[in-house]
N, C-alpha and C positions, 0 to 999 in steps of 0.2 A: 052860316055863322062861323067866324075863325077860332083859330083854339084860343087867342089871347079874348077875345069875349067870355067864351066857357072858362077860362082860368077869370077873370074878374067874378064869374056870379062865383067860382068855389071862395076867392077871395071875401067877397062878400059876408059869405056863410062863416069858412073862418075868423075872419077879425070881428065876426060879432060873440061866436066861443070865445076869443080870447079876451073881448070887452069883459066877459062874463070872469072871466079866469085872473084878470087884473084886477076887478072889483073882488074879489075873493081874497086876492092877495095881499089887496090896497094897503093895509097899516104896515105891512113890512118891506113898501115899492119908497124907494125915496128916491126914484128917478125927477126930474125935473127939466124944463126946456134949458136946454145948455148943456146936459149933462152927455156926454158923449163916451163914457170911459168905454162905454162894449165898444163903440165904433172904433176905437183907437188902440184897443191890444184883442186882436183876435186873428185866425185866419176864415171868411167866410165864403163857406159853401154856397154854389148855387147851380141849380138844374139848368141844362139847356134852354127851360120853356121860361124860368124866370129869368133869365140873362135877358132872352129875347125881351121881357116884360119890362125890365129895367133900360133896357135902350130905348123902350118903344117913349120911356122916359124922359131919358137923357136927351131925346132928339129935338124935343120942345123946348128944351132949356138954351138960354141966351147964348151968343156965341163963346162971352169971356167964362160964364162955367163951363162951358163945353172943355175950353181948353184946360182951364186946371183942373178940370180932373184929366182930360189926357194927360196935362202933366203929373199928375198925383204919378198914375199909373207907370209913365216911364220912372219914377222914383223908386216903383216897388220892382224887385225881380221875382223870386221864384222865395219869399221871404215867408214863415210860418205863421210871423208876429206881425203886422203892421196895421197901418192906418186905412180906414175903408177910403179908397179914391175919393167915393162920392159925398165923403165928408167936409164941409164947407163950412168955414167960422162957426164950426159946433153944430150945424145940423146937417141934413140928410138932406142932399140937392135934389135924390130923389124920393121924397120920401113914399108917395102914391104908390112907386113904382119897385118898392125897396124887398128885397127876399122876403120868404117865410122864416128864415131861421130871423133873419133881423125885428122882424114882427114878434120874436118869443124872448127877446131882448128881457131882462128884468125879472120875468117870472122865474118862480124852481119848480120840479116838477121830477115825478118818477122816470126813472130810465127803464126796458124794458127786466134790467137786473136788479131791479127793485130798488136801487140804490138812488138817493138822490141828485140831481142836476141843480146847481146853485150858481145864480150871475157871479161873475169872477168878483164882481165887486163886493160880495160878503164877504171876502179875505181881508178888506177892506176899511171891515165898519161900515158898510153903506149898507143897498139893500140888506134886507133879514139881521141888521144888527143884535133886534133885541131879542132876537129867536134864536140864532146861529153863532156858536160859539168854535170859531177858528181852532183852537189850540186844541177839544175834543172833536169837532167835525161832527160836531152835536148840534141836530136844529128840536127844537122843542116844540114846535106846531105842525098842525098837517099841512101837507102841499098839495098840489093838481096829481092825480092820480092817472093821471095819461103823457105815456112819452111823448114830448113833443120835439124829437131831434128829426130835421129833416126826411129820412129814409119812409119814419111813423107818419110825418104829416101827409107827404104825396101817397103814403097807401090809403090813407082816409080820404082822399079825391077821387075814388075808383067810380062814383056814381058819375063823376062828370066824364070818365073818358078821353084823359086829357095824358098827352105824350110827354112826359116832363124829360124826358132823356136823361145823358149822363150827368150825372153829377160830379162838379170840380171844384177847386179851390176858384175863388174870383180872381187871384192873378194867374191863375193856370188858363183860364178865356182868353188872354190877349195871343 
């Protein structure tokens, strides 16, 4: 069996926690299809094993996406803030194949410093509007009480045994 089999069944396991973690969240989620604000101001992380994961992606995809997101990518350099390549008329060309950190998209959730993680877009007024008050940095309801930044999620994969390597910025891969 390859590692990208064993990285799908941990996928599996994951994204059904975090079905559970979005249903929990649901009244304060006002993401919607279209809505791409995470995709388009962020810098996003990803392991070796999900890069791999994502191209094993990208490679099924038609030739003209193929190329604009090559071209996405020559667009970005070495930039903090920008647009995810694999972002396409507002959605996610990969989506199957898309990071873990992009799968926690939308949710808040404890950092291991007790402190809250909130989508950038409650600065917003979007997500957690009527919970989360920008000007205190006051959220008024409880949230997911497990860190889910990257570094937390691949140690929660330790039963699969799965090599996720270095972790980099996504335009630090090319």
């Amino acid at each position: 069996m390859t590692m990208l089999n064993d990285y799908e069944k941990f996928l599996a396991e994951f994204d059904e926690k975090l079905a559970a973690y979005f249903e929990f969240e649901k009244d304060d989620i006002k993401c919607l299809e279209g809505c791409s604000y995470c995709c388009e101001h962020g810098d996003y992380p990803f392991s070796r094993l999900e890069l791999e994961y994502a191209m094993s992606g990208f490679m099924k995809l038609p030739a003209d996406i193929k190329k604009q997101i090559k071209d996405n990518f020559d667009k970005i350099k070495d930039e903090k803030d920008y647009v995810c390549p694999f972002l396409i008329k507002k959605k996610c060309s990969i989506y199957k194949y898309r990071s873990l950190t992009c799968r926690t998209h939308g949710l808040a959730y404890l950092k291991s410093d007790g402190a809250a993680k909130l989508p950038e877009c409650a600065n917003l007024g979007l997500n957690f509007s009527k919970t989360f008050d920008p000007e205190t940095k006051i959220l008024s309801r409880e949230i997911i009480k497990e860190n889910l930044d990257l570094p937390e999620i691949i140690k929660s994969a330790k039963g699969y045994d799965l090599e996720f390597g270095e972790i980099r910025s996504l335009v630090k891969w090319r």
